[in-house]
Backbone as ProteinMPNN parsed JSONL, in Angstrom:
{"seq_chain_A": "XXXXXXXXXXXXXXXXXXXXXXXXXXXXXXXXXXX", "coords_chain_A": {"N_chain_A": [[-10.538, -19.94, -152.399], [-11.538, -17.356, -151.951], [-13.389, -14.201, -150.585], [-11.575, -12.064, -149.855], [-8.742, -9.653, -151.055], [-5.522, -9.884, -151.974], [-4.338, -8.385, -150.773], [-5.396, -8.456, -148.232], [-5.723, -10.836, -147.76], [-3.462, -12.209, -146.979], [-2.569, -10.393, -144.711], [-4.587, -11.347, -142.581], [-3.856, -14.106, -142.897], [-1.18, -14.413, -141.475], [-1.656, -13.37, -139.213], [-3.462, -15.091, -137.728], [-1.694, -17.03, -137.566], [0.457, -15.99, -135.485], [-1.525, -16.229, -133.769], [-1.704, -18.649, -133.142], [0.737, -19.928, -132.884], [3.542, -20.346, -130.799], [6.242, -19.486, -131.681], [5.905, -17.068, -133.851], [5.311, -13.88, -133.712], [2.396, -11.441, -133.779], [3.355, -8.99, -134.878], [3.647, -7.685, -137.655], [4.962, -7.097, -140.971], [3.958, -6.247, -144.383], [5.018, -6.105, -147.359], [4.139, -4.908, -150.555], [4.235, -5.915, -153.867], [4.325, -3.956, -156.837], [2.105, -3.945, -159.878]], "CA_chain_A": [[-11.774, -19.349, -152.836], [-12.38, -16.372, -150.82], [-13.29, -12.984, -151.075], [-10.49, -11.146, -149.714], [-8.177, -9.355, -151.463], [-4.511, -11.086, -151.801], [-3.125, -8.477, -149.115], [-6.037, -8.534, -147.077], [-5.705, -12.597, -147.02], [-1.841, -12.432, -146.137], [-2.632, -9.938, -143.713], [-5.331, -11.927, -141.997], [-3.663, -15.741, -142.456], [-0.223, -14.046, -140.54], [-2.464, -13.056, -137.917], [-4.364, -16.519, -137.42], [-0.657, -17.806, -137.741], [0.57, -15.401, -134.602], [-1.744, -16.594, -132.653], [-1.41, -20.164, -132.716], [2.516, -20.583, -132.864], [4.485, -19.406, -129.686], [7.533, -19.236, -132.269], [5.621, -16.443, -134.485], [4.164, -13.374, -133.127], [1.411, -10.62, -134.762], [4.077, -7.771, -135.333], [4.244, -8.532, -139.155], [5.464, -5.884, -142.208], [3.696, -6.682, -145.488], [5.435, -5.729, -148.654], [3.732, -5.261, -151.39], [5.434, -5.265, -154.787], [3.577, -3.073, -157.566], [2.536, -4.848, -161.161]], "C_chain_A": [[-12.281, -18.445, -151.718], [-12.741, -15.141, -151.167], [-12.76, -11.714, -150.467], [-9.892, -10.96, -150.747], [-6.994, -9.855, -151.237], [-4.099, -10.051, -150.145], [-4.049, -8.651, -147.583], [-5.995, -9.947, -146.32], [-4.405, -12.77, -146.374], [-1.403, -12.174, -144.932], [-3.012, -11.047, -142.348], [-4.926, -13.804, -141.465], [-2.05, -15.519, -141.27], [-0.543, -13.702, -138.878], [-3.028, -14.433, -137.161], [-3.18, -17.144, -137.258], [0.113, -17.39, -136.271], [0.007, -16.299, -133.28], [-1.829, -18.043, -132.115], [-0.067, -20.833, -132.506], [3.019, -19.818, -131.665], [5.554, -18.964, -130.301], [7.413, -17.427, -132.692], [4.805, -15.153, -133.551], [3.305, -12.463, -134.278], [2.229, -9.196, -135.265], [4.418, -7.928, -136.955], [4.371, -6.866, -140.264], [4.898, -6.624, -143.465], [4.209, -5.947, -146.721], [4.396, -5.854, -150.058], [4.171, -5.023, -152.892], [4.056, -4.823, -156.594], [3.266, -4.298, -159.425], [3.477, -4.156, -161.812]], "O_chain_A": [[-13.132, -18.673, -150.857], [-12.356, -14.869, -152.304], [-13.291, -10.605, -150.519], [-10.122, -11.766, -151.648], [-7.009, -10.47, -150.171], [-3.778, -10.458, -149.029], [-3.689, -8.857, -146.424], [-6.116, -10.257, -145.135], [-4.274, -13.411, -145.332], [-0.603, -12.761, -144.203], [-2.252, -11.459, -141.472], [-5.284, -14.49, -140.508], [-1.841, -16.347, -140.383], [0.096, -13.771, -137.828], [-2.89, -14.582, -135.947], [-3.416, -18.177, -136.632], [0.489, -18.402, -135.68], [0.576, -16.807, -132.314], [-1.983, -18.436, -130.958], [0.161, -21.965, -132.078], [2.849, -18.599, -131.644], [6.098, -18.017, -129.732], [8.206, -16.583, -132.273], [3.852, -15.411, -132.816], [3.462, -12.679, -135.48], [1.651, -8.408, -136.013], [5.531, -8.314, -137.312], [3.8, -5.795, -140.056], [5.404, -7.734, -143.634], [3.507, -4.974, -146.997], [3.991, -6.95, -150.447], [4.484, -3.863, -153.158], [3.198, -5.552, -157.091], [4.048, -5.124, -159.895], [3.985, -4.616, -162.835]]}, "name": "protein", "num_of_chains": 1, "seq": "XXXXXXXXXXXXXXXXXXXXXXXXXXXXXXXXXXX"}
């Protein structure tokens, strides 16, 4: 329940995900596939 948009949330949870994992970093490519 939020009010992002889906890529803005994918964007934003990859980011929050970056910075807490040493595995993962913030360089991320989002695809987005068209309806």
């Amino acid at each position: 329940h939020s009010n992002l948009d889906e890529e803005t949330l994918v964007k934003e949870s990859l980011m929050i995900a970056g910075e807490l994992c040493i595995y993962t970093n913030q360089n991320i490519k989002i695809l987005k596939l068209e309806d």
